[in-house]
BAFI-3210 file (N, C-alpha, C; in Angstrom, 3 decimals, decimal comma, padded with zeros to 6 digits):
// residues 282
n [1|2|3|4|5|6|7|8|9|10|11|12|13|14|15|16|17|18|19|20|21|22|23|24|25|26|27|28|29|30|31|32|33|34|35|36|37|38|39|40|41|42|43|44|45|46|47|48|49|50|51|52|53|54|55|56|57|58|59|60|61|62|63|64|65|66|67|68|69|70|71|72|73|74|75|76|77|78|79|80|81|82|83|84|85|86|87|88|89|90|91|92|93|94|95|96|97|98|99|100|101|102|103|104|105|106|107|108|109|110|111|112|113|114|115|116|117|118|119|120|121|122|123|124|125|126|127|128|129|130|131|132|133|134|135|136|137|138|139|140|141|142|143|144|145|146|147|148|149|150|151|152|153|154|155|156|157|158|159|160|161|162|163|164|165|166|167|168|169|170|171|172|173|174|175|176|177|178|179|180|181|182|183|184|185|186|187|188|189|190|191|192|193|194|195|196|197|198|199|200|201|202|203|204|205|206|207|208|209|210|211|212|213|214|215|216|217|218|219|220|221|222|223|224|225|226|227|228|229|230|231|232|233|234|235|236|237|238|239|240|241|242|243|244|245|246|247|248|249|250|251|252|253|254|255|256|257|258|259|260|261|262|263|264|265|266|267|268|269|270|271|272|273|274|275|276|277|278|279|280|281|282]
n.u [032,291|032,802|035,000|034,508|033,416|034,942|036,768|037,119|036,872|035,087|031,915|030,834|030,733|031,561|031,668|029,136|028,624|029,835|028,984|026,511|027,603|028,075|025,886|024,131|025,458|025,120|022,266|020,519|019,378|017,963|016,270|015,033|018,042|018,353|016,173|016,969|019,388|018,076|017,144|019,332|020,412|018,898|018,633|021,536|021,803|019,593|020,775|023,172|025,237|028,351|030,899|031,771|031,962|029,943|027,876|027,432|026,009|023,096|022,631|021,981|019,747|017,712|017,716|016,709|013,975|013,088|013,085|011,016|008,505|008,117|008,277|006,425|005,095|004,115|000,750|-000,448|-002,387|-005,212|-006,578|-008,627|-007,807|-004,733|-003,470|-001,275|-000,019|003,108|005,320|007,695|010,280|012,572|014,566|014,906|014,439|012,323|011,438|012,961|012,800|009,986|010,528|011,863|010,006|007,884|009,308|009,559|006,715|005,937|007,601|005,988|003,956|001,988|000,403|001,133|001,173|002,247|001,836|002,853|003,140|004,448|004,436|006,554|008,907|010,847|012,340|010,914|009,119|010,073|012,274|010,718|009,140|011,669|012,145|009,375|010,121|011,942|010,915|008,990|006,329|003,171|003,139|001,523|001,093|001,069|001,172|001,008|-000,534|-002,275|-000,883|-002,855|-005,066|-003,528|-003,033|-005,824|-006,351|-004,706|-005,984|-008,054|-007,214|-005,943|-008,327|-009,844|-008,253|-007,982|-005,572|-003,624|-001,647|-001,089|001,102|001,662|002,988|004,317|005,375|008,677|008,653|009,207|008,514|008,063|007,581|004,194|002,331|002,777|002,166|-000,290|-001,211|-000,470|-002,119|-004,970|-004,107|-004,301|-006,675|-007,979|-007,493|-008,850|-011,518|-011,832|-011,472|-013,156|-011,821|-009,186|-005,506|-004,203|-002,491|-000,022|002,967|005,724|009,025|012,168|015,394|018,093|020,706|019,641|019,439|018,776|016,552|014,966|013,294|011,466|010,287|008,774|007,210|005,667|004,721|003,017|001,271|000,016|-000,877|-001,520|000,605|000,933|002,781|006,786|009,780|012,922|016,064|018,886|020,642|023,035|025,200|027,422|025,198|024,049|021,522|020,800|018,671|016,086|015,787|015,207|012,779|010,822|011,286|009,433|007,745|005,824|006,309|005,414|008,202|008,498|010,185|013,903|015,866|018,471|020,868|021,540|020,539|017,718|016,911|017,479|015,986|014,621|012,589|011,669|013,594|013,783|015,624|018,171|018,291|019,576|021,789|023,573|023,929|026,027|028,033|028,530]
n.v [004,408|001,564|000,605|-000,214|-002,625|-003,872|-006,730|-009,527|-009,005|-008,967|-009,272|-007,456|-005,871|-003,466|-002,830|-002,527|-000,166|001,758|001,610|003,074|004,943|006,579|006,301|007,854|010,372|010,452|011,914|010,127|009,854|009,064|007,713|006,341|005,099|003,248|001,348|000,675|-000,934|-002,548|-004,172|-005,110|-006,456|-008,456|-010,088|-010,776|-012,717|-014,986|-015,768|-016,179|-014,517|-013,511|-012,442|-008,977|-007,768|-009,511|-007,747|-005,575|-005,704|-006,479|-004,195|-001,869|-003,481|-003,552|-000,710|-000,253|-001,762|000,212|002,920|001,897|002,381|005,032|005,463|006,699|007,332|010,333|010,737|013,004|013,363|012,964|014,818|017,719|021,191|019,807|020,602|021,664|022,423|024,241|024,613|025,410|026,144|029,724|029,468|026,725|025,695|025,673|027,666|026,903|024,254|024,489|025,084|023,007|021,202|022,039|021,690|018,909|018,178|018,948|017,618|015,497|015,696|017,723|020,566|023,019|025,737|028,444|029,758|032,660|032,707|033,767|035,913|037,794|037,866|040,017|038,960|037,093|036,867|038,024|035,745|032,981|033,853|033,563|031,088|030,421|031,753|030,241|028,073|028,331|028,557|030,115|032,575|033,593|036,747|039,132|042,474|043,525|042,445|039,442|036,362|034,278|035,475|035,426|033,223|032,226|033,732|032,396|029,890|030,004|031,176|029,067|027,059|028,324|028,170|025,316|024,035|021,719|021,183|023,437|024,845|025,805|028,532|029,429|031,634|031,087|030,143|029,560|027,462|028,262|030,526|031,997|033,307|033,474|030,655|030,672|032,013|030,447|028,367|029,621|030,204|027,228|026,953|029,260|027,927|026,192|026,231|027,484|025,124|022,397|019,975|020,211|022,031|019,449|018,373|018,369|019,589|019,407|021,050|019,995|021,169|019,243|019,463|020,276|018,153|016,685|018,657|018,515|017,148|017,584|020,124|018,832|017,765|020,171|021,587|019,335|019,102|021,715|021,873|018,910|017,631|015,908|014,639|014,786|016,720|016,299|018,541|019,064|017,369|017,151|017,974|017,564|016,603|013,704|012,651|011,766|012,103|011,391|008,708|009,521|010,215|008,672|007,065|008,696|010,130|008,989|010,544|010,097|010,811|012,406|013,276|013,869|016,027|016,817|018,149|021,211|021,595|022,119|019,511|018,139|016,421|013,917|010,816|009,818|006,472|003,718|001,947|002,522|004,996|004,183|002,951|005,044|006,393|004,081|003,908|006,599]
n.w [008,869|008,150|009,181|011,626|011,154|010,739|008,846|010,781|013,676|016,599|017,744|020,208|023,337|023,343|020,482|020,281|021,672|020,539|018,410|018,446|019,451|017,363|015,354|016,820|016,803|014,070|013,507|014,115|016,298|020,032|020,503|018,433|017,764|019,996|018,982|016,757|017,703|019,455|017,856|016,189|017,992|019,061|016,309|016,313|018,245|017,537|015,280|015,717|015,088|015,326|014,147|013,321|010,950|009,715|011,293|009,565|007,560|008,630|010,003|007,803|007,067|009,378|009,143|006,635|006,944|009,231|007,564|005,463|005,718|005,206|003,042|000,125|-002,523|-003,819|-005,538|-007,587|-009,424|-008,929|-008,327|-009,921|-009,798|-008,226|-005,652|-003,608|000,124|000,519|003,279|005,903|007,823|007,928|005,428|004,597|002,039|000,812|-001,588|-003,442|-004,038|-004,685|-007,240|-008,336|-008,199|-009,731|-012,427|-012,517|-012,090|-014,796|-016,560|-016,192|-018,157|-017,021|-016,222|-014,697|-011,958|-010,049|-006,411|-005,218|-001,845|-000,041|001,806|003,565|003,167|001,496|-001,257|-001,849|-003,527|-006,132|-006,274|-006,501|-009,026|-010,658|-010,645|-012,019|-014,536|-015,793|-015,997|-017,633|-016,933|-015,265|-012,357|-009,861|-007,951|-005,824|-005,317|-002,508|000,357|001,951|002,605|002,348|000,886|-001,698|-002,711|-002,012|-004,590|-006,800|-006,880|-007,896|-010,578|-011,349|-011,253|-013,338|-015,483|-016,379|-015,451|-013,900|-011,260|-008,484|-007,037|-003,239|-002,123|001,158|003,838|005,259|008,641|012,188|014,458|017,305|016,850|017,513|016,545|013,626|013,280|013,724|011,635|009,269|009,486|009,274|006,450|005,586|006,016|004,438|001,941|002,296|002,162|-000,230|-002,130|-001,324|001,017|000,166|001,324|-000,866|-000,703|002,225|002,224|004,310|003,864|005,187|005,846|005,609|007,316|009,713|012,261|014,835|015,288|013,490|013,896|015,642|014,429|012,649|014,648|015,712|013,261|012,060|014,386|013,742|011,424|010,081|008,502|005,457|004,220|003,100|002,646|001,670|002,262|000,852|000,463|-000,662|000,386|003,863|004,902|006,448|006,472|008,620|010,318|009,175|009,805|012,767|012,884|011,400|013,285|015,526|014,798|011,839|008,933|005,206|003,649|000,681|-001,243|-001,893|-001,867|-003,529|-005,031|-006,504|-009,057|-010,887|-011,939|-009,770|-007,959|-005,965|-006,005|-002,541|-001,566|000,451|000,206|-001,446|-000,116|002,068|001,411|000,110|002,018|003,674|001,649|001,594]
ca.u [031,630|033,269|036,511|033,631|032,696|036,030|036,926|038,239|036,759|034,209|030,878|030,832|030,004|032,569|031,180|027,502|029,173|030,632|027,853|025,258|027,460|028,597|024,578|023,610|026,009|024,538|021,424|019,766|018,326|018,226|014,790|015,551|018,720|018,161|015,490|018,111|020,683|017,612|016,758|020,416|020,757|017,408|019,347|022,410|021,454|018,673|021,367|024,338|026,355|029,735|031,765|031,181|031,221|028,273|026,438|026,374|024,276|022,209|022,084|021,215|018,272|017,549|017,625|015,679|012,779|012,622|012,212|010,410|006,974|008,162|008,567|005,321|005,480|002,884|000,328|-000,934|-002,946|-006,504|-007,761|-007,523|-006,451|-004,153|-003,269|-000,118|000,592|004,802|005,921|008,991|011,550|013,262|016,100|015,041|014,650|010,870|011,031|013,632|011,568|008,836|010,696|011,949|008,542|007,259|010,022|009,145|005,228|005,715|007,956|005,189|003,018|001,407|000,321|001,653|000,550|002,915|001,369|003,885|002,280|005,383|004,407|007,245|010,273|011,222|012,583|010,373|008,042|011,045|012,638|009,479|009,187|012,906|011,954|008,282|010,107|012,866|010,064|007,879|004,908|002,677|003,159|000,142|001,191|000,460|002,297|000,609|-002,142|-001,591|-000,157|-004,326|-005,390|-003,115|-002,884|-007,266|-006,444|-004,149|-006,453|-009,311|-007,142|-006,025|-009,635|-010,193|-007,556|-007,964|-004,354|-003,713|-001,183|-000,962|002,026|001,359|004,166|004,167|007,039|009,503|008,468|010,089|007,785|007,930|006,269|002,924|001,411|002,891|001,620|-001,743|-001,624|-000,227|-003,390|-005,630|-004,197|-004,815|-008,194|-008,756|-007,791|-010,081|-012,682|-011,884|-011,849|-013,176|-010,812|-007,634|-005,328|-004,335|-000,927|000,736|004,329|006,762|010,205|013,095|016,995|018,798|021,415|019,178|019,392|017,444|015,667|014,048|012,000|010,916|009,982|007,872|006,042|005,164|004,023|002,436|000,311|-000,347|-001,627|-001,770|001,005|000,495|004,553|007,888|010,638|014,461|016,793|020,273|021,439|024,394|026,291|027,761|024,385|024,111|020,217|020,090|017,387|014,916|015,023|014,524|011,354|010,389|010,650|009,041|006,194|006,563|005,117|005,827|009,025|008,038|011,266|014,487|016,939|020,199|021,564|021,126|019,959|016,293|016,667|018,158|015,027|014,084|011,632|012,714|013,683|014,047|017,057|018,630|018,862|020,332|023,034|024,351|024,691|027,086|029,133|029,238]
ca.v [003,322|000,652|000,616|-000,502|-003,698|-004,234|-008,350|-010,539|-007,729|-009,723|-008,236|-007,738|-004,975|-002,441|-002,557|-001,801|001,038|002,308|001,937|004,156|006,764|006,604|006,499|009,479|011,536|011,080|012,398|008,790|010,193|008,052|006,248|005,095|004,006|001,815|000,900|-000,563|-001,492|-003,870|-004,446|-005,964|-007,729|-010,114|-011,031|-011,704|-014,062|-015,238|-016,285|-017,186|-014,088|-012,994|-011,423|-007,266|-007,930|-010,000|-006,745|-004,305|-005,963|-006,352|-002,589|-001,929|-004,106|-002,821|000,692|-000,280|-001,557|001,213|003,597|001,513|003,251|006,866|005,401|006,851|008,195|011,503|011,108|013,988|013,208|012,273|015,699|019,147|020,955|019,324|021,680|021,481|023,489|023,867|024,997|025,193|026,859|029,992|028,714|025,230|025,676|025,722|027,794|026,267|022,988|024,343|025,201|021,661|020,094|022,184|020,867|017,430|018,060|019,586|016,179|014,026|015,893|018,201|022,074|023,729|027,354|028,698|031,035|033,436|033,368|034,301|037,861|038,363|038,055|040,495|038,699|035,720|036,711|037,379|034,058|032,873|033,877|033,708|029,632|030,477|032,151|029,433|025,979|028,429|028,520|031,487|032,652|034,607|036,886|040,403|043,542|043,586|041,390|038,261|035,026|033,588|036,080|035,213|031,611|032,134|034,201|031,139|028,465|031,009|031,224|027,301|026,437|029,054|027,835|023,892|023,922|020,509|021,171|024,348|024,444|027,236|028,796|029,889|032,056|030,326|030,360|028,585|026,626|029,131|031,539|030,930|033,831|033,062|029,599|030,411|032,670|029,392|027,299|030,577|029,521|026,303|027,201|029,611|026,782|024,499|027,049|028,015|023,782|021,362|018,845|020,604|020,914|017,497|017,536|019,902|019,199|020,353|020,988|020,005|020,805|017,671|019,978|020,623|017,317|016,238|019,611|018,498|015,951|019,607|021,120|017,343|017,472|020,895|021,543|018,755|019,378|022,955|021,797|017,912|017,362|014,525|014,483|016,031|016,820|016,581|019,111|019,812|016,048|016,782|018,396|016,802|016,246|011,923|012,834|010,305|012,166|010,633|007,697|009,856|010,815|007,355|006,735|009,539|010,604|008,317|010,772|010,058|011,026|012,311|013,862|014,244|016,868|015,900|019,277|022,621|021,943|022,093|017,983|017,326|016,020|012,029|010,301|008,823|004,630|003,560|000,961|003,563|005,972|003,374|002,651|005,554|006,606|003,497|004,699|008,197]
ca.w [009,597|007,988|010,435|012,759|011,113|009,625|008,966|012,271|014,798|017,401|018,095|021,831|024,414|023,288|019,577|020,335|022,282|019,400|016,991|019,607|019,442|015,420|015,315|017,821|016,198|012,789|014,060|014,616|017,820|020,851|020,551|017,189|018,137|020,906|018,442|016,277|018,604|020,127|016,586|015,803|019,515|018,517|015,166|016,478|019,047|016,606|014,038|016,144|014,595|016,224|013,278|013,184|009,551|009,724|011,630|008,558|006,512|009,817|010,054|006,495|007,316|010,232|008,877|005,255|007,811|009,760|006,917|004,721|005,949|004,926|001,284|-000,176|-003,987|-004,521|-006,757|-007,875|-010,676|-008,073|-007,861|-010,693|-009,926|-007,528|-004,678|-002,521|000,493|001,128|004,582|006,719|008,518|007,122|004,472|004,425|000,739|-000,198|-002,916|-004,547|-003,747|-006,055|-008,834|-008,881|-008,336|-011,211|-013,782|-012,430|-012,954|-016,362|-017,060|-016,203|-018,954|-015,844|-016,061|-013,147|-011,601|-008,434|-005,942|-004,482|-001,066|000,635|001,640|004,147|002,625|000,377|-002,089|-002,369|-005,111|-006,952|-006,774|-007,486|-010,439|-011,661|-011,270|-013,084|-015,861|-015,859|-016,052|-018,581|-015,629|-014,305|-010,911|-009,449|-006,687|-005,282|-004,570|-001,324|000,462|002,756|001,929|001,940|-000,407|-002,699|-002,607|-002,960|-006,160|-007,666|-007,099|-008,887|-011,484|-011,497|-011,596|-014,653|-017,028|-016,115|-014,361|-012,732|-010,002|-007,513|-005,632|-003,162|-001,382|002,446|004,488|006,561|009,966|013,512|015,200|018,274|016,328|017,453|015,650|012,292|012,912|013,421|010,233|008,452|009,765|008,566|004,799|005,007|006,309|003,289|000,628|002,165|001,983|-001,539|-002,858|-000,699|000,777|-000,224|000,434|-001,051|000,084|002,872|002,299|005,073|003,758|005,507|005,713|006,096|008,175|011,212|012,839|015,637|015,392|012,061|014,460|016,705|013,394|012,431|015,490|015,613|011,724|011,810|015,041|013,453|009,840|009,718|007,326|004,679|003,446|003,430|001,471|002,699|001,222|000,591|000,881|-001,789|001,457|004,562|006,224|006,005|006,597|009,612|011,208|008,713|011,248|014,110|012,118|011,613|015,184|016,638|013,624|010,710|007,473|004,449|002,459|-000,859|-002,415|-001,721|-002,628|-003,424|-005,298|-006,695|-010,444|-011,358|-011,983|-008,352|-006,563|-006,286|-005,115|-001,635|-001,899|001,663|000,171|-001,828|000,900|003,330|000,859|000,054|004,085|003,964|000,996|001,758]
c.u [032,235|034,541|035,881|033,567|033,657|036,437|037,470|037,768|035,376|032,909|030,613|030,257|030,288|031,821|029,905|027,599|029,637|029,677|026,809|026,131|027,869|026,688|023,438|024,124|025,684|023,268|020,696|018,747|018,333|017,497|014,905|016,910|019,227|016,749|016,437|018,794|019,529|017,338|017,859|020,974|019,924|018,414|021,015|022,686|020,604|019,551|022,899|025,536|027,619|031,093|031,463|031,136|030,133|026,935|026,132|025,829|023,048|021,807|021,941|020,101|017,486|016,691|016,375|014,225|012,297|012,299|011,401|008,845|007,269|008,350|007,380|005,024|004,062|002,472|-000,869|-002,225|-005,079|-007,450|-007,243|-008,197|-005,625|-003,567|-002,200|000,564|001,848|004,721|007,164|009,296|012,279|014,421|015,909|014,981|013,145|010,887|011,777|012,933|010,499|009,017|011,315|010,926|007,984|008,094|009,220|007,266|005,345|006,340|007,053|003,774|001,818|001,081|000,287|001,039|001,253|002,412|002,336|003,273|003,051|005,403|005,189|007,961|010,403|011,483|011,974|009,682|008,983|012,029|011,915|009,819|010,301|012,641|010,265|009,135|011,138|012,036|008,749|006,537|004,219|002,949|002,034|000,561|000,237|001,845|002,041|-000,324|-001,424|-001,657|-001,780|-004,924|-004,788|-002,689|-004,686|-006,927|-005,568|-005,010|-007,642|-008,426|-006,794|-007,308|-010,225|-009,786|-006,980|-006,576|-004,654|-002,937|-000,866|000,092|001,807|002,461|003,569|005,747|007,214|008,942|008,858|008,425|007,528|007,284|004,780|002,047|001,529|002,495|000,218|-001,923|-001,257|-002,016|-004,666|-005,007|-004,019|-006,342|-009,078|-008,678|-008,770|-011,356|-012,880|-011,667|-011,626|-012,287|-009,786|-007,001|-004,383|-003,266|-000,433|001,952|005,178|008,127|011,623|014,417|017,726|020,245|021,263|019,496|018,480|016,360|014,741|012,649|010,958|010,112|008,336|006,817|005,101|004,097|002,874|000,727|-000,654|-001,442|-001,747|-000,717|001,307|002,040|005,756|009,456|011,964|015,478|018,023|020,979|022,768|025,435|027,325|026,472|024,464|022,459|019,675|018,652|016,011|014,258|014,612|013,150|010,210|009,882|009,471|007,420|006,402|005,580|006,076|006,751|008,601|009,250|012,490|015,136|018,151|021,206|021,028|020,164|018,265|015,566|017,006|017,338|014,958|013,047|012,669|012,816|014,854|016,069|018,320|019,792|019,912|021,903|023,914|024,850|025,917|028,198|029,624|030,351]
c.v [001,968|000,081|-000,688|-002,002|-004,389|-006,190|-008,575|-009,485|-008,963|-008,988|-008,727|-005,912|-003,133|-001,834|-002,335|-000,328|002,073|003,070|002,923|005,482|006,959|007,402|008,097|010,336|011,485|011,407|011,517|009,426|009,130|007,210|005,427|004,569|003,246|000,988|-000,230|-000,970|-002,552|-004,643|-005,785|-006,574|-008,575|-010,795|-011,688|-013,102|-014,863|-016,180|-016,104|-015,838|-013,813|-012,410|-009,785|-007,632|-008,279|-008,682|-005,576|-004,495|-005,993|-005,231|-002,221|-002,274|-003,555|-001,156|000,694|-000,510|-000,761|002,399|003,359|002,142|004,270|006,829|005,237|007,539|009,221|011,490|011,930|014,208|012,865|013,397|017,098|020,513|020,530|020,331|021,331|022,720|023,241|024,679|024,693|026,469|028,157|029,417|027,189|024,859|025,457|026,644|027,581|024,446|023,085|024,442|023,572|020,772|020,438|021,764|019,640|017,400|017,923|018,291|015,221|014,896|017,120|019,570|022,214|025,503|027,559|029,967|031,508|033,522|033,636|035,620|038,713|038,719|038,819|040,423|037,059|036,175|036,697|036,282|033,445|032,800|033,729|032,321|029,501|030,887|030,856|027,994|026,961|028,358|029,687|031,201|033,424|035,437|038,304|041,256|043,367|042,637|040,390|036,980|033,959|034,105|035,862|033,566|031,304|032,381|033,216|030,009|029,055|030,656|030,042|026,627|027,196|028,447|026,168|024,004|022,417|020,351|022,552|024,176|025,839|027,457|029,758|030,694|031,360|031,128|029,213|028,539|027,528|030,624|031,596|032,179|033,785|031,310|029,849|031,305|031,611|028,305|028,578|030,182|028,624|026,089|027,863|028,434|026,058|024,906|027,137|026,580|022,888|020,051|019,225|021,842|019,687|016,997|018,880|019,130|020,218|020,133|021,427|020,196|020,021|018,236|020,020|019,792|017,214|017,613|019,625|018,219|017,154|019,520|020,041|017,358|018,983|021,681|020,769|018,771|020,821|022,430|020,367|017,495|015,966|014,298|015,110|015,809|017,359|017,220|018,790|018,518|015,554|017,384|017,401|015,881|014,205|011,822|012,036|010,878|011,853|009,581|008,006|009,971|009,532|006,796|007,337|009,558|010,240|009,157|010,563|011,098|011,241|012,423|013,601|015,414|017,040|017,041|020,647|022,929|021,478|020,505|017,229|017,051|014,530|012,199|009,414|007,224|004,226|002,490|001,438|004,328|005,090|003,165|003,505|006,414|005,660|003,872|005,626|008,254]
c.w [009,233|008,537|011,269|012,608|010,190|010,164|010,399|013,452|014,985|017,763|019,792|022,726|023,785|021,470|019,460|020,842|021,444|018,005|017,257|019,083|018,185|015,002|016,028|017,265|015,040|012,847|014,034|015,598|018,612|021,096|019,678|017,025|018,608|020,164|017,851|016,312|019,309|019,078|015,950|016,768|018,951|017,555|015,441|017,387|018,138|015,636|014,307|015,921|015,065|015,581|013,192|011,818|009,291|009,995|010,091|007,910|007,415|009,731|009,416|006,564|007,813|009,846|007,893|005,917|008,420|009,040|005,621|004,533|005,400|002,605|000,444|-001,432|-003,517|-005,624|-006,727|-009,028|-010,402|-008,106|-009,231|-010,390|-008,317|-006,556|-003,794|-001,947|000,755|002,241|005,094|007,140|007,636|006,694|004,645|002,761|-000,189|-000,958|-003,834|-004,331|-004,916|-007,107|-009,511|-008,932|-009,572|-012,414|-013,651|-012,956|-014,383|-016,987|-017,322|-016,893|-018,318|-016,576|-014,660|-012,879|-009,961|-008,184|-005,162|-003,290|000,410|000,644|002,555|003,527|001,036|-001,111|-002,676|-003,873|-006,384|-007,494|-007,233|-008,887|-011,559|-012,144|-012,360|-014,250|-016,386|-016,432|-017,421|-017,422|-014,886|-013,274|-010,880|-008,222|-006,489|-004,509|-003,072|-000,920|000,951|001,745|001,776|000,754|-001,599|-003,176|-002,888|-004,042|-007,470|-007,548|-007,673|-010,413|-012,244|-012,356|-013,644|-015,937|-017,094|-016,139|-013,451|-011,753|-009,380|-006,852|-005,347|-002,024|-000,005|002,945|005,391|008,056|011,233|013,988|016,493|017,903|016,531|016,751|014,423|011,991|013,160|012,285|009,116|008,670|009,282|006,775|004,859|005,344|005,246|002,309|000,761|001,981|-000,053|-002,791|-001,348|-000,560|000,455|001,135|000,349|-000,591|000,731|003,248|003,129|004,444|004,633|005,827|006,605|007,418|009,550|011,968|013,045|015,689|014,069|012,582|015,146|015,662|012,881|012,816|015,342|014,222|011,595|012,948|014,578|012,256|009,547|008,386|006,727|004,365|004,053|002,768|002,319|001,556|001,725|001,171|000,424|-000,796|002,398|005,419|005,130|006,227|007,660|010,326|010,401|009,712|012,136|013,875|011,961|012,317|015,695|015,959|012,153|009,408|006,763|003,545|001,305|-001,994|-001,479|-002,363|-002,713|-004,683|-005,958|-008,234|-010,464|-011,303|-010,577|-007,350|-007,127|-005,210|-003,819|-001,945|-000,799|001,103|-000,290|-000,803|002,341|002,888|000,534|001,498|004,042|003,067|000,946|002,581]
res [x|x|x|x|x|x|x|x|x|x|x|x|x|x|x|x|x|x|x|x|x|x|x|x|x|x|x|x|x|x|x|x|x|x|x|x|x|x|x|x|x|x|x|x|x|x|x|x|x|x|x|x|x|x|x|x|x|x|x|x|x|x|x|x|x|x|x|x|x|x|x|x|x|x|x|x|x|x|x|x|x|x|x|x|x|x|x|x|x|x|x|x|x|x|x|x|x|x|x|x|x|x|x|x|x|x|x|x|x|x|x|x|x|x|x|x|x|x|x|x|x|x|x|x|x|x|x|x|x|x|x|x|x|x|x|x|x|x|x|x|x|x|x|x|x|x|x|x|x|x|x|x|x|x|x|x|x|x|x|x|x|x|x|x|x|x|x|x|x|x|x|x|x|x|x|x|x|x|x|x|x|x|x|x|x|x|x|x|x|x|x|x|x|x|x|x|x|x|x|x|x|x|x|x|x|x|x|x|x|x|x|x|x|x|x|x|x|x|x|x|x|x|x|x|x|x|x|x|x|x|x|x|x|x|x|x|x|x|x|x|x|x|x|x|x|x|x|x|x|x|x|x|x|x|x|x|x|x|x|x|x|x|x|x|x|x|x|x|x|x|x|x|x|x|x|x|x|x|x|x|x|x]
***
């Protein structure tokens, strides 16, 4: 991108032209970026500009405003035990998601408890637990029995052995599933049955790969189960994660994490200024 806005270059018809589609193709999406293509017309008339150099700090701006809303830390610490449902897409990376949330709990002094309540996939309970035995943390699952039943029997046993955070694991399911989404809205129907008000956070997890089909995944999750957050993986790749903004645009929830590589320590909290900056250096 920096070609774009390189010294002695004029900002004129041809360079807004340029920046739309630099922008569309990093999965911007097209609402949010005639958002900030009207966003950086106001300021340059506004403040006289006419160097392209002048625009990328503009669009930095631009950008840091528009996902300044999604920059919402999780605190966990309000309710115990603290209950969080994960969801997504198969391979978006929720259960490597929980084994990094539970280091991070256990960092911030936490007791953790993961419910295996991935009862499709074969090999979930076992990953599972490779990251329970890995962070030191029970898992609770079941040879058999649905992904509610066993997500009740971890927050039984949560409540038993004063446990302050639950992360409870769900199977990947597509949005066009509509019977594995109403068996997802059936467990968050048992939790809420089994502690009032929970639960406290239903984090959808993301892969920063999908693109504009993250925003699909956004709307639909979120119309299914109301989700409070959401967690963007696998940002140490090629993806530049632009469809955060589309997300912004379209259904602004809050960013809780990122995931920016493979080790146990490779999640952050999102930081709208952060994330803007390293899009331009990458």
């Amino acid at each position: 991108m920096s070609a774009l806005f390189r010294v002695g270059r004029k900002i004129d018809a041809e360079l807004y032209e340029e920046l739309e589609t630099i922008l569309i193709t990093a999965d911007v999406g097209v609402d949010a970026t005639q958002a900030l293509l009207d966003t950086l017309q106001k300021k340059v008339r506004r403040e006289g500009l006419t160097e392209a150099s002048q625009l990328q700090d503009a669009l930095k701006d631009a950008l840091v405003e528009l996902l300044a809303p999604l920059q919402a830390p999780l605190d966990v610490t309000g309710q115990k035990p603290f209950i969080l449902m994960l969801a997504g897409v198969n391979g978006a990376g929720k259960t490597t998601t929980i084994g990094k949330l539970a280091k991070l709990y256990q960092s911030q002094g936490l007791s953790v408890l993961l419910a295996a309540g991935d009862t499709f996939r074969a090999a979930a309970r076992e990953q599972l637990q490779v990251w329970g035995d890995r962070n030191n943390v029970t898992v609770v699952s079941q040879e058999k029995g649905d992904s509610a039943a066993v997500i009740f029997d971890a927050i039984q046993a949560a409540r038993a052995r004063s446990i302050d955070v639950v992360l409870a694991d769900t199977a990947g399911r597509l949005p066009t599933q509509l019977h594995l989404m109403e068996e997802i809205r059936k467990v968050k129907r048992v939790i809420e049955k089994a502690v009032p008000g929970a639960p406290h956070e239903v984090l959808l997890v993301l892969d920063s790969n999908t693109g504009q089909n993250a925003v699909t995944q956004v709307k639909a999750f979120d119309d299914a189960l109301g989700v409070t957050g959401l967690v963007l993986t696998k940002l140490d790749g090629t993806a530049k994660g632009g469809a955060i903004a589309a997300i912004a645009q379209a259904r602004p929830i809050p960013v809780r994490y990122i995931g920016v590589g493979e080790s146990v320590d490779d999640l952050r909290p999102f930081d709208a200024r952060d994330f803007v900056d390293a899009i331009f250096t990458a």
